[in-house]
mmCIF file as gemmi writes it, N, C-alpha and C atoms, coordinates in Angstrom:
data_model
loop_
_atom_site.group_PDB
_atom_site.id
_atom_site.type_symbol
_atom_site.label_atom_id
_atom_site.label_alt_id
_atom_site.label_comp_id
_atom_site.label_asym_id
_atom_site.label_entity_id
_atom_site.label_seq_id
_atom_site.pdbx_PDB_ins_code
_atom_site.Cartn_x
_atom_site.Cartn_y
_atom_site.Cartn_z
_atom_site.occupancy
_atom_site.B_iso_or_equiv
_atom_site.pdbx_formal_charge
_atom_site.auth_seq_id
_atom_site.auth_asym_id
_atom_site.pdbx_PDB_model_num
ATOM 1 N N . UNK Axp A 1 ? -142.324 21.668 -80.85 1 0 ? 1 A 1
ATOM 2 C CA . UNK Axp A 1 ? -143.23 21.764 -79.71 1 0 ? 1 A 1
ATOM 3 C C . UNK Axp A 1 ? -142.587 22.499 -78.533 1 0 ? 1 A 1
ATOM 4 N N . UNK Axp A 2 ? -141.262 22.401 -78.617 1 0 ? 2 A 1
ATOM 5 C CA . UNK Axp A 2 ? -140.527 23.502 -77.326 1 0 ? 2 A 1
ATOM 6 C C . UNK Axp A 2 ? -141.431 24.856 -77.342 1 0 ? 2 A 1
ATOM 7 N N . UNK Axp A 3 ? -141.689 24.99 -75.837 1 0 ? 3 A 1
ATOM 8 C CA . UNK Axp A 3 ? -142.441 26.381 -75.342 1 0 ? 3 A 1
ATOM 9 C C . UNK Axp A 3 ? -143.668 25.739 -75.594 1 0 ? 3 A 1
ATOM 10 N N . UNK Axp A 4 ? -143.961 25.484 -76.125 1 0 ? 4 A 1
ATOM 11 C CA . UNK Axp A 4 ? -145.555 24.971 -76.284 1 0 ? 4 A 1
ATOM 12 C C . UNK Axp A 4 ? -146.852 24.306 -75.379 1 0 ? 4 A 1
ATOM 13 N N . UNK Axp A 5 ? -147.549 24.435 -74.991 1 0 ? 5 A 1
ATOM 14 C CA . UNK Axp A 5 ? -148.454 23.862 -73.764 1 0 ? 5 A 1
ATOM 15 C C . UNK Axp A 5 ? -149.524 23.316 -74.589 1 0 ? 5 A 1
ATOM 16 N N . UNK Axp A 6 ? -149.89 21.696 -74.289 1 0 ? 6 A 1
ATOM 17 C CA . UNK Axp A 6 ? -150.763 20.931 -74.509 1 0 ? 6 A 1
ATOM 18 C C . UNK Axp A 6 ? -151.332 20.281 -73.046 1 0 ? 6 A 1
ATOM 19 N N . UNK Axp A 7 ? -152.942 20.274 -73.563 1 0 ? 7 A 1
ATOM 20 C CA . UNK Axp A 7 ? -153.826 19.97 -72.911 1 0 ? 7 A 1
ATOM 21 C C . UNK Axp A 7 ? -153.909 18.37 -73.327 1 0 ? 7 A 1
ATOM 22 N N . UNK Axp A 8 ? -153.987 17.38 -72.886 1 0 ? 8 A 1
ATOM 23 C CA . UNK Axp A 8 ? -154.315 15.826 -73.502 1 0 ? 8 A 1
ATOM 24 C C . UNK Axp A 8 ? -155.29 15.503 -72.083 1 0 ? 8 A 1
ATOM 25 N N . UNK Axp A 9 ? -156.687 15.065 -72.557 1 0 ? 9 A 1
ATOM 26 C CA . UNK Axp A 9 ? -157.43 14.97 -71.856 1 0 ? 9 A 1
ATOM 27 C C . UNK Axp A 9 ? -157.669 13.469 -72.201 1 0 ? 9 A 1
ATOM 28 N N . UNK Axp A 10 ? -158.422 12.379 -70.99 1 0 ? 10 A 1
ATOM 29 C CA . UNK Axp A 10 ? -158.235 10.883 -71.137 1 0 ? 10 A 1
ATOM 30 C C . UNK Axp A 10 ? -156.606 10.738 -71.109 1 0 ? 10 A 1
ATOM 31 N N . UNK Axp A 11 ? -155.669 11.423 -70.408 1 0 ? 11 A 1
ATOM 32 C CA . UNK Axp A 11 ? -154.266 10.793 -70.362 1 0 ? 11 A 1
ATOM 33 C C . UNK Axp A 11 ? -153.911 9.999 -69.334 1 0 ? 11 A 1
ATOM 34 N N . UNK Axp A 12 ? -154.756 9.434 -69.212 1 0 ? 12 A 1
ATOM 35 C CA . UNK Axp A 12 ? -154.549 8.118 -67.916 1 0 ? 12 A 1
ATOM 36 C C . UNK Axp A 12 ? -154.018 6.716 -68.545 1 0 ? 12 A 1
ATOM 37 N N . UNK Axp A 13 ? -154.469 6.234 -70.234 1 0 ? 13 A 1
ATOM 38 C CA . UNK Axp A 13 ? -154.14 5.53 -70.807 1 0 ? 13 A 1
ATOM 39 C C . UNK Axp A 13 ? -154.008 5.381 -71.915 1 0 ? 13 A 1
ATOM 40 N N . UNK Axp A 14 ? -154.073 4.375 -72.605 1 0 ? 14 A 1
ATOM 41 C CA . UNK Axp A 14 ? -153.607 4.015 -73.752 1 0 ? 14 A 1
ATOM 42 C C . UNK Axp A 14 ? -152.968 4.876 -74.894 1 0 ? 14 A 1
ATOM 43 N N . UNK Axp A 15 ? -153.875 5.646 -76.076 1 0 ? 15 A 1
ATOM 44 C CA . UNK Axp A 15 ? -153.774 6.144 -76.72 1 0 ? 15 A 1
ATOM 45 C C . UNK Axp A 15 ? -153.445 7.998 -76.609 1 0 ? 15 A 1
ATOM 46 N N . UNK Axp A 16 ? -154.471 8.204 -75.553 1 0 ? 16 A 1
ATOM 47 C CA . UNK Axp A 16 ? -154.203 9.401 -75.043 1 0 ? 16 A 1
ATOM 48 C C . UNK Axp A 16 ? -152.872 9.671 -74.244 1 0 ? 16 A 1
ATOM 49 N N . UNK Axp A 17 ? -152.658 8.438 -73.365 1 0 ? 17 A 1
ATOM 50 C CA . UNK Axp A 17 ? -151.234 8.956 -72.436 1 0 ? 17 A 1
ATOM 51 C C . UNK Axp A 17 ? -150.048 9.008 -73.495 1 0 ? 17 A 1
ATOM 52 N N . UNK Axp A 18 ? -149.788 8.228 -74.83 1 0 ? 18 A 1
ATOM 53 C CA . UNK Axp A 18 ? -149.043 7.731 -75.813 1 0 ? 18 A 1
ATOM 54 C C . UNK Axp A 18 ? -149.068 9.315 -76.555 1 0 ? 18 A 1
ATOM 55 N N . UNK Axp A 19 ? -149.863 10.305 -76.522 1 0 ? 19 A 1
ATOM 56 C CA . UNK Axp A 19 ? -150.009 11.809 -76.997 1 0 ? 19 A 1
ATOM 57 C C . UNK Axp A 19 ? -149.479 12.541 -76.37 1 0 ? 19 A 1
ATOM 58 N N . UNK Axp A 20 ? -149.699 12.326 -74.762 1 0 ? 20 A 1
ATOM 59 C CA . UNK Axp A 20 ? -149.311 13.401 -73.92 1 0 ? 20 A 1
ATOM 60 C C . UNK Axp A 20 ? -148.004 12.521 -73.624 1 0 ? 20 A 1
ATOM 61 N N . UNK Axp A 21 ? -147.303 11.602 -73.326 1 0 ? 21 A 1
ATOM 62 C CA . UNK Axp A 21 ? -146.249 11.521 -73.657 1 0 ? 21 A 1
ATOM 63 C C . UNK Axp A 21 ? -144.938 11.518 -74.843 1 0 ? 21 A 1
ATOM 64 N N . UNK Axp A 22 ? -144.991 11.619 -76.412 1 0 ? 22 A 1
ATOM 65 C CA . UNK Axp A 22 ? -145.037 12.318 -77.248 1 0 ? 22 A 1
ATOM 66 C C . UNK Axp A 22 ? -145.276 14.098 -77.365 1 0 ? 22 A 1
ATOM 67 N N . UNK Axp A 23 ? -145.997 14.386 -76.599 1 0 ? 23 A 1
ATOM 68 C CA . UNK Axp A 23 ? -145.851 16.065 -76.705 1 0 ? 23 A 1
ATOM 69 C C . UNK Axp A 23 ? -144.585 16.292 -76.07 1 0 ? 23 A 1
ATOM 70 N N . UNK Axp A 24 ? -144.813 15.62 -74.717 1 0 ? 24 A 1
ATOM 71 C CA . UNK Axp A 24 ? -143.428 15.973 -73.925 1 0 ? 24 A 1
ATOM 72 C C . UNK Axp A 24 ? -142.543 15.388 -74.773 1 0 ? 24 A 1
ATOM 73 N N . UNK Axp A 25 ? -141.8 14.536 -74.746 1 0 ? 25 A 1
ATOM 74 C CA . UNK Axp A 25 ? -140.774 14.177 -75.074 1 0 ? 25 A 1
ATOM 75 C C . UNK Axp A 25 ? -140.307 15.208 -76.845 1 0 ? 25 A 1
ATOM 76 N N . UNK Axp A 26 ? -141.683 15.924 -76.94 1 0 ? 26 A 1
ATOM 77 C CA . UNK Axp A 26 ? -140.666 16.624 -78.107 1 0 ? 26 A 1
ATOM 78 C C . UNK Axp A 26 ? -140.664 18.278 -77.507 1 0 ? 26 A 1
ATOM 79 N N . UNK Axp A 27 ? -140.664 18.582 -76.361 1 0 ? 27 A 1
ATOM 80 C CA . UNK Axp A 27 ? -140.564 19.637 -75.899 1 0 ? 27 A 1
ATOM 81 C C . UNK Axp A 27 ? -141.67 19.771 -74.666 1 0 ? 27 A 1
ATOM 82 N N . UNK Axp A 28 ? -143.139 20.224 -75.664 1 0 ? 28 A 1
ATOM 83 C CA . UNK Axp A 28 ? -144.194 20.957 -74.665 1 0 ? 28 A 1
ATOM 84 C C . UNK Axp A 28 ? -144.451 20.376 -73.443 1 0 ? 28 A 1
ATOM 85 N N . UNK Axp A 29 ? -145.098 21.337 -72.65 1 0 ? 29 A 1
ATOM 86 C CA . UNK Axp A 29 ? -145.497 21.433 -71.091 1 0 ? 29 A 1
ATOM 87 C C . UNK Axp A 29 ? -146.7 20.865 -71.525 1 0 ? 29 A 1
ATOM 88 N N . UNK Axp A 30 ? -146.901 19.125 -70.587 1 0 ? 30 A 1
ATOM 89 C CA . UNK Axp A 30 ? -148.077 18.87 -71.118 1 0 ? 30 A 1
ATOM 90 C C . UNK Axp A 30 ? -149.301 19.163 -69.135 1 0 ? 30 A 1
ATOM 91 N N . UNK Axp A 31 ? -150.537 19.421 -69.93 1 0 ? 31 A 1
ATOM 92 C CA . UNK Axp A 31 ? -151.55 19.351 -68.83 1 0 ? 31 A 1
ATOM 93 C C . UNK Axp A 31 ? -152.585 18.174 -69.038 1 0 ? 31 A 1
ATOM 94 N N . UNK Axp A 32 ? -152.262 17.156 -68.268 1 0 ? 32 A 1
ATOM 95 C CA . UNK Axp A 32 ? -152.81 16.133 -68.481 1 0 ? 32 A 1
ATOM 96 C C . UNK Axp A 32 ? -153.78 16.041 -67.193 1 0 ? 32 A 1
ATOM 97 N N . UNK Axp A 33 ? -155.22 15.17 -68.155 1 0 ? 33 A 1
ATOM 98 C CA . UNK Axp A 33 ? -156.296 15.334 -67.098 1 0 ? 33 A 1
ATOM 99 C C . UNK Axp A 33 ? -157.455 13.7 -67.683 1 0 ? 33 A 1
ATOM 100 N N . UNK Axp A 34 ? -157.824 13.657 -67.237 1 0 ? 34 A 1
ATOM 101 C CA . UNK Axp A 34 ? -158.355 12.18 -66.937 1 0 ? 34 A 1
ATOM 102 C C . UNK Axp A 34 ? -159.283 12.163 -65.535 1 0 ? 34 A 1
ATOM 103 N N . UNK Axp A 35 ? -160.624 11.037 -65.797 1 0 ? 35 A 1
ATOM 104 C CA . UNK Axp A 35 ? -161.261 10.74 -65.012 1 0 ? 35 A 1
ATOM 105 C C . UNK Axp A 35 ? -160.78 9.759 -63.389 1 0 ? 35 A 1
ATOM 106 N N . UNK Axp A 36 ? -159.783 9.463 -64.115 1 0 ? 36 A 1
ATOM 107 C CA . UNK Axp A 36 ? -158.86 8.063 -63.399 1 0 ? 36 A 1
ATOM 108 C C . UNK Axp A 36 ? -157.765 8.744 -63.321 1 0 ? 36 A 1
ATOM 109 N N . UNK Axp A 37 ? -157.697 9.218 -61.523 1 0 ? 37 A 1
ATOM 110 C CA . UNK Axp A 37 ? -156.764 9.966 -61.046 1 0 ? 37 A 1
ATOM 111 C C . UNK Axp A 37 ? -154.974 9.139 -61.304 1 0 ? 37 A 1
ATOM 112 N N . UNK Axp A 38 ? -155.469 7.845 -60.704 1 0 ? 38 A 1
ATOM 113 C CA . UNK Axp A 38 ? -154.312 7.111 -60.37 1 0 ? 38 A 1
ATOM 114 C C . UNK Axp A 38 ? -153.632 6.847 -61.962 1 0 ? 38 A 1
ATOM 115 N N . UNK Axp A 39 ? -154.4 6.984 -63.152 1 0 ? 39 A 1
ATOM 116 C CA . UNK Axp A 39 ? -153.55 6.619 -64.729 1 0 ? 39 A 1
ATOM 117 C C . UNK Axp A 39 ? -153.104 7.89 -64.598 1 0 ? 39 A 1
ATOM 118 N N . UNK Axp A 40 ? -153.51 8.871 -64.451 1 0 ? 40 A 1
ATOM 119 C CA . UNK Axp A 40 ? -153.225 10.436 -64.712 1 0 ? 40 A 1
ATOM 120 C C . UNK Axp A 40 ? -152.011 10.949 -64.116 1 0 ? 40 A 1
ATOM 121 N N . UNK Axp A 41 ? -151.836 10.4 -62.916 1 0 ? 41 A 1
ATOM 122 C CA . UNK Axp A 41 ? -150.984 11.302 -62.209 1 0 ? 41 A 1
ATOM 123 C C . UNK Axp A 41 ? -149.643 10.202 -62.735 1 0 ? 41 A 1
ATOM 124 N N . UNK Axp A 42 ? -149.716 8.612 -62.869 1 0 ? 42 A 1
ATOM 125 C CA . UNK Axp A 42 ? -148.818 8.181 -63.437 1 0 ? 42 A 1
ATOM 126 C C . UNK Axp A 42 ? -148.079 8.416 -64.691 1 0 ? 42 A 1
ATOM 127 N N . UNK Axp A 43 ? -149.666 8.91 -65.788 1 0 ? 43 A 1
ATOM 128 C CA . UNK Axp A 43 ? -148.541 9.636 -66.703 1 0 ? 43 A 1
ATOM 129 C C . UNK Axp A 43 ? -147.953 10.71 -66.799 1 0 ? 43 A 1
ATOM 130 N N . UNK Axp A 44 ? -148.064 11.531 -65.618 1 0 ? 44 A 1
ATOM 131 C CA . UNK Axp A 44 ? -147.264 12.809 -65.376 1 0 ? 44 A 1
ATOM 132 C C . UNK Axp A 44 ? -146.066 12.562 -64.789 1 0 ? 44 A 1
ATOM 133 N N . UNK Axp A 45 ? -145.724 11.531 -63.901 1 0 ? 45 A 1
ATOM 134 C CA . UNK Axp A 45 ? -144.858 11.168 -63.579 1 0 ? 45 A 1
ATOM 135 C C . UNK Axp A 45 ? -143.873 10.126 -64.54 1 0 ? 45 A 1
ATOM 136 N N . UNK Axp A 46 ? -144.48 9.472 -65.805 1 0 ? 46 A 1
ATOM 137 C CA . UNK Axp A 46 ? -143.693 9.222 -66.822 1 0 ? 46 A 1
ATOM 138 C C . UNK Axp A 46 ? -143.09 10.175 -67.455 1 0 ? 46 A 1
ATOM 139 N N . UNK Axp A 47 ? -143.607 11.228 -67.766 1 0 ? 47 A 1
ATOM 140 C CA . UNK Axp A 47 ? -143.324 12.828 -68.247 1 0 ? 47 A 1
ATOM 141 C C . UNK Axp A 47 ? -142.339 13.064 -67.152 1 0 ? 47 A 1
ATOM 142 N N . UNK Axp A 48 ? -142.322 13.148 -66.367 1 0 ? 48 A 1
ATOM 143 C CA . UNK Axp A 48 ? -141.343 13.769 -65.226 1 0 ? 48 A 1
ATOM 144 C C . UNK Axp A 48 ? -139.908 13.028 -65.244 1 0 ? 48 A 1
ATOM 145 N N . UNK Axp A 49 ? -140.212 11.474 -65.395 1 0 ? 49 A 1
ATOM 146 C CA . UNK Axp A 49 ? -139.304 10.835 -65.267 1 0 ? 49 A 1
ATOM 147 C C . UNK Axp A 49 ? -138.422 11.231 -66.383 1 0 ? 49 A 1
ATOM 148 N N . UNK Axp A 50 ? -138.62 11.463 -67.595 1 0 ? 50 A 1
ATOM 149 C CA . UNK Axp A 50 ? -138.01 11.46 -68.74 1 0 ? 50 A 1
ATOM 150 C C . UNK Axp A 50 ? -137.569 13.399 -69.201 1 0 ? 50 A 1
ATOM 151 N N . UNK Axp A 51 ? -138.197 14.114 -67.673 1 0 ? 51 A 1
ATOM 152 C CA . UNK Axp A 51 ? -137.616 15.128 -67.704 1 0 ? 51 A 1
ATOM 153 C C . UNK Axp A 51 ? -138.493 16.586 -68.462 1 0 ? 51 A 1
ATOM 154 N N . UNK Axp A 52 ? -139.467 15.945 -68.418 1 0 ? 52 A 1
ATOM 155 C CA . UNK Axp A 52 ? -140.578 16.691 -69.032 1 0 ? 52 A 1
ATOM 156 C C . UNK Axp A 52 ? -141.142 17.454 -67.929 1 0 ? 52 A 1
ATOM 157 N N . UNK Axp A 53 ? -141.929 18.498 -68.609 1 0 ? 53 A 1
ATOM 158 C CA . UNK Axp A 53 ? -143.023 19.287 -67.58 1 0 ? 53 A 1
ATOM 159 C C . UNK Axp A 53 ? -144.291 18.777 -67.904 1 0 ? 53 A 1
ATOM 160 N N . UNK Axp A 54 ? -145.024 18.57 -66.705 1 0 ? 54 A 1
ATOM 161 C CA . UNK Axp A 54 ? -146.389 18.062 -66.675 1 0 ? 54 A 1
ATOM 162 C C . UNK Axp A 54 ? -147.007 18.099 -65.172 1 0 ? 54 A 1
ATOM 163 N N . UNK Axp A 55 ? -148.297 18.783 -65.398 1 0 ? 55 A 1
ATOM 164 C CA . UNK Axp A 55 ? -149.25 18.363 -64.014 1 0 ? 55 A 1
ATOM 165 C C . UNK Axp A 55 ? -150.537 17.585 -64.517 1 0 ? 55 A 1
ATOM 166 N N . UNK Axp A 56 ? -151.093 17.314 -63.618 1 0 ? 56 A 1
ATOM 167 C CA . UNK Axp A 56 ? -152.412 16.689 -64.052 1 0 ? 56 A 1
ATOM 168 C C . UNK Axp A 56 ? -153.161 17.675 -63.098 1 0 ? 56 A 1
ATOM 169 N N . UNK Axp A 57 ? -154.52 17.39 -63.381 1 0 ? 57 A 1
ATOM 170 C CA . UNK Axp A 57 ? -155.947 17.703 -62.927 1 0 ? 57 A 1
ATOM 171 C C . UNK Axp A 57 ? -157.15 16.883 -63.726 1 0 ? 57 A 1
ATOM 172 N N . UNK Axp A 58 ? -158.088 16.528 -62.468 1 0 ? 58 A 1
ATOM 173 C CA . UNK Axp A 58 ? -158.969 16.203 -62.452 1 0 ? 58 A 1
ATOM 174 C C . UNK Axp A 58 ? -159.919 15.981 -63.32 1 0 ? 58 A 1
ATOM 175 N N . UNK Axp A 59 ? -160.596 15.762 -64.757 1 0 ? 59 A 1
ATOM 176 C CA . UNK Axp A 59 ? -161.497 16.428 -65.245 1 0 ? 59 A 1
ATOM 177 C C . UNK Axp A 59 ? -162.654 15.527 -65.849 1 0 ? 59 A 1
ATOM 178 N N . UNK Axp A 60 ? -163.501 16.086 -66.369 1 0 ? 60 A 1
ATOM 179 C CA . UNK Axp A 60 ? -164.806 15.249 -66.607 1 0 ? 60 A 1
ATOM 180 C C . UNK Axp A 60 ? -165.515 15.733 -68.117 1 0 ? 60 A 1
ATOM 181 N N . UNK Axp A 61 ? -164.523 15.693 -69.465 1 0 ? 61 A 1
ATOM 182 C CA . UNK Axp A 61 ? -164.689 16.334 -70.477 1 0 ? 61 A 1
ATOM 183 C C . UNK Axp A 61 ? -166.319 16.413 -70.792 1 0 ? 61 A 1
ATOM 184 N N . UNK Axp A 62 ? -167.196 15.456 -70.457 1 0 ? 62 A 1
ATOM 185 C CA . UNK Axp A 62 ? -168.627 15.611 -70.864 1 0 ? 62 A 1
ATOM 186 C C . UNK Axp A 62 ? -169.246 16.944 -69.52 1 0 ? 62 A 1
ATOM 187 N N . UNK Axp A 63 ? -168.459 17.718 -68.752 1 0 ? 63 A 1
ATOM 188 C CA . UNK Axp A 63 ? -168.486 18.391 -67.87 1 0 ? 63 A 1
ATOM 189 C C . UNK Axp A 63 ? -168.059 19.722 -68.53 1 0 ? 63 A 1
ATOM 190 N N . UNK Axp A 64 ? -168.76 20.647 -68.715 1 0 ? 64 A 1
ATOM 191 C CA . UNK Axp A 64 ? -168.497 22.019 -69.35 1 0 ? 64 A 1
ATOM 192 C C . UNK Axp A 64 ? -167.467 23.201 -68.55 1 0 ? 64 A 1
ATOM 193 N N . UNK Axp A 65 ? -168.043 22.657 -66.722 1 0 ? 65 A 1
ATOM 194 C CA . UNK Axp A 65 ? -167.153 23.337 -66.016 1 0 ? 65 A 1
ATOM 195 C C . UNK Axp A 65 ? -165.598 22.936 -66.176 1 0 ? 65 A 1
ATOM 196 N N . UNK Axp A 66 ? -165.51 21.366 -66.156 1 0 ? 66 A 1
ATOM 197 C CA . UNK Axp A 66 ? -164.003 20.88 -65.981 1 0 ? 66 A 1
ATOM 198 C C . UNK Axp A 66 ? -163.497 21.17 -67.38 1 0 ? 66 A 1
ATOM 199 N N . UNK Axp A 67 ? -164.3 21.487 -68.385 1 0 ? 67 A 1
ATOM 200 C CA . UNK Axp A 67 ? -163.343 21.765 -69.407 1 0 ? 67 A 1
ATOM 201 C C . UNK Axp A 67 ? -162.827 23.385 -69.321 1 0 ? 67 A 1
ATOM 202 N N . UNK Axp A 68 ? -163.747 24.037 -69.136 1 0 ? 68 A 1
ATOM 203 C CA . UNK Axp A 68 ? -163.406 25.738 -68.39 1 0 ? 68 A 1
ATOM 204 C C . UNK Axp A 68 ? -162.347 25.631 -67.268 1 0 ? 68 A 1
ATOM 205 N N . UNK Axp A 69 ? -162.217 24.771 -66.163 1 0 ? 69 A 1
ATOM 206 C CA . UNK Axp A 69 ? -161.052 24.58 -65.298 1 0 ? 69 A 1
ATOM 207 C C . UNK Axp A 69 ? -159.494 24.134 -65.891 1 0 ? 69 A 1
ATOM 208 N N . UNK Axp A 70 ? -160.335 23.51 -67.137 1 0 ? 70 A 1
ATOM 209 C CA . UNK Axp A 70 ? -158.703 22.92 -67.851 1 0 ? 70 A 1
ATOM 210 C C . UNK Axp A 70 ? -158.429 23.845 -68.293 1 0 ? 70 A 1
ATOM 211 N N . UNK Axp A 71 ? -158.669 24.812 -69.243 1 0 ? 71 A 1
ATOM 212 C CA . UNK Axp A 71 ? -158.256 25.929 -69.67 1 0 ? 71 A 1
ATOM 213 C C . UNK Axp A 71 ? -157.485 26.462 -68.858 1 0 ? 71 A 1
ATOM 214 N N . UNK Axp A 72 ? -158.814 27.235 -68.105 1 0 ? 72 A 1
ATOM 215 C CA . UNK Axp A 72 ? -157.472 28.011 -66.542 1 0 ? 72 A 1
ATOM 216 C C . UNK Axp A 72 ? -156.444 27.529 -65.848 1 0 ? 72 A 1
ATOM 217 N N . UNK Axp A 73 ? -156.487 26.323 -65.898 1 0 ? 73 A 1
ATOM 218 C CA . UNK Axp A 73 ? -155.193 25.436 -65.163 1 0 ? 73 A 1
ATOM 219 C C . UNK Axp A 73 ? -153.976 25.894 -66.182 1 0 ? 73 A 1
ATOM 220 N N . UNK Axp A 74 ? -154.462 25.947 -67.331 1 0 ? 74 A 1
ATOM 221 C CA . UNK Axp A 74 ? -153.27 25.781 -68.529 1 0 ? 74 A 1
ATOM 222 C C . UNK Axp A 74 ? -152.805 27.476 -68.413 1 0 ? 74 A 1
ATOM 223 N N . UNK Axp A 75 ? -153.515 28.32 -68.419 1 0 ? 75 A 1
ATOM 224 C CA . UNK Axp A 75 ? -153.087 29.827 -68.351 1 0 ? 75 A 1
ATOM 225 C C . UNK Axp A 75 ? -152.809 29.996 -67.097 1 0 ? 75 A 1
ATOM 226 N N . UNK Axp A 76 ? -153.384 29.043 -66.003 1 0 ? 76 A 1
ATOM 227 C CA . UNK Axp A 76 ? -152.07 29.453 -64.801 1 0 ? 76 A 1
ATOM 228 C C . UNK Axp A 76 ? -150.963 28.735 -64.48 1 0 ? 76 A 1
ATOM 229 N N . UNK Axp A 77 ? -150.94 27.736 -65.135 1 0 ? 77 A 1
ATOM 230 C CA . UNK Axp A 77 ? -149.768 27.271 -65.017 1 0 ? 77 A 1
ATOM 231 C C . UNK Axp A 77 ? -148.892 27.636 -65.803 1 0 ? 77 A 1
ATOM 232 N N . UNK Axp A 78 ? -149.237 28.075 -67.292 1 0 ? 78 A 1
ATOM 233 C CA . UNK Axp A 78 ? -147.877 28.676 -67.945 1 0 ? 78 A 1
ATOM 234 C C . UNK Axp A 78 ? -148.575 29.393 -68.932 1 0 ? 78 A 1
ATOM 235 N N . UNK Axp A 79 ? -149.487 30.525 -68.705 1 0 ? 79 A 1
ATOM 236 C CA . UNK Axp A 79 ? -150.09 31.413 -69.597 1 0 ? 79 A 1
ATOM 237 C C . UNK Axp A 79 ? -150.201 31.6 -70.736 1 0 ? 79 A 1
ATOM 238 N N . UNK Axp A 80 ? -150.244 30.188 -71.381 1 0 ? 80 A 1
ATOM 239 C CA . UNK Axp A 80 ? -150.821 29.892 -72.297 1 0 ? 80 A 1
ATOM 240 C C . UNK Axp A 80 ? -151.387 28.709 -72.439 1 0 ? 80 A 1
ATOM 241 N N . UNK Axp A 81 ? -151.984 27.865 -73.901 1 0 ? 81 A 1
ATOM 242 C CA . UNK Axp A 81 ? -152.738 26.383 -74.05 1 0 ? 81 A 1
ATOM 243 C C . UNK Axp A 81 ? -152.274 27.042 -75.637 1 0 ? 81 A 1
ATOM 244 N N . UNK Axp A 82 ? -151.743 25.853 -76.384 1 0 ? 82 A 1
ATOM 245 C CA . UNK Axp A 82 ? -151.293 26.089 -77.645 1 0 ? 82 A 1
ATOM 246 C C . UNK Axp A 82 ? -151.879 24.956 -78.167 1 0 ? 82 A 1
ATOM 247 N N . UNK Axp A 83 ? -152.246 23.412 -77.839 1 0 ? 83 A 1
ATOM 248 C CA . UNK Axp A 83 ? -152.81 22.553 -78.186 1 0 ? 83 A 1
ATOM 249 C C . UNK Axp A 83 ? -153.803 22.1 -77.249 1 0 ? 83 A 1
ATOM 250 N N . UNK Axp A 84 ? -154.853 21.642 -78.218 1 0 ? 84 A 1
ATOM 251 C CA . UNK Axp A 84 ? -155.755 20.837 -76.619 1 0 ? 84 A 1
ATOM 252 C C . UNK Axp A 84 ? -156.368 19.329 -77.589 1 0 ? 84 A 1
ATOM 253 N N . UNK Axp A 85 ? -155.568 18.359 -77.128 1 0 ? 85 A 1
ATOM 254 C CA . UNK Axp A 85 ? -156.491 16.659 -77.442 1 0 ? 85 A 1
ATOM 255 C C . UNK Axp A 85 ? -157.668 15.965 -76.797 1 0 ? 85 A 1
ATOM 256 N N . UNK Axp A 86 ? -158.527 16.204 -77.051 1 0 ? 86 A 1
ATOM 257 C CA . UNK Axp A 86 ? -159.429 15.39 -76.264 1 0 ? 86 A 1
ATOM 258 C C . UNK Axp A 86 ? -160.207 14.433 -77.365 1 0 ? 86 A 1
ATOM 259 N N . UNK Axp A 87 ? -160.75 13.088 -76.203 1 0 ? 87 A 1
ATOM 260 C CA . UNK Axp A 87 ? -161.95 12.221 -77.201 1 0 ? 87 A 1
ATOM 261 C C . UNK Axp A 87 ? -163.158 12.723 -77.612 1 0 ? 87 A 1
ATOM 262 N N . UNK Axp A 88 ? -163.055 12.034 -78.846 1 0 ? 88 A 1
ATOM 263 C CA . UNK Axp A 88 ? -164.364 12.718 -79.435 1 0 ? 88 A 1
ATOM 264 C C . UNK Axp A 88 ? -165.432 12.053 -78.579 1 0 ? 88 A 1
């Protein structure tokens, strides 16, 4: 997963933050995004703690725009998206 950029959307908890923490810890830059700012930004800061790259943003996957914003977040933050997790 080194160099690699993942999207994990719902990474505020359980199962999803347990992905986007797992991406990091085996390399990739994760972009984590969730309805629930305050789980979100904590699991970026678990990522951080352990030395990982990660931002969060905002998003609302049943929202067509916020999934178009996640994209672009991911190509501007590191010009690319190599994985993307979201709930079905």
């Amino acid at each position: 997963m080194e160099g690699k950029t993942a999207l994990v959307t719902g990474a505020g908890a359980g199962i999803r933050r347990a992905i986007a923490l797992r991406h990091a810890a085996e390399g990739a830059r994760v972009l984590a995004s969730d309805i629930d700012d305050e789980g979100g930004a904590a699991t970026v800061d678990l990522i951080r703690a352990e030395g990982g790259t990660a931002v969060y943003q905002h998003a609302d996957v049943s929202s067509l725009g916020d999934n178009e914003s996640l994209v672009a977040a991911a190509l501007d933050h590191w010009g690319r998206l190599d994985i993307a997790c979201r709930p079905s």
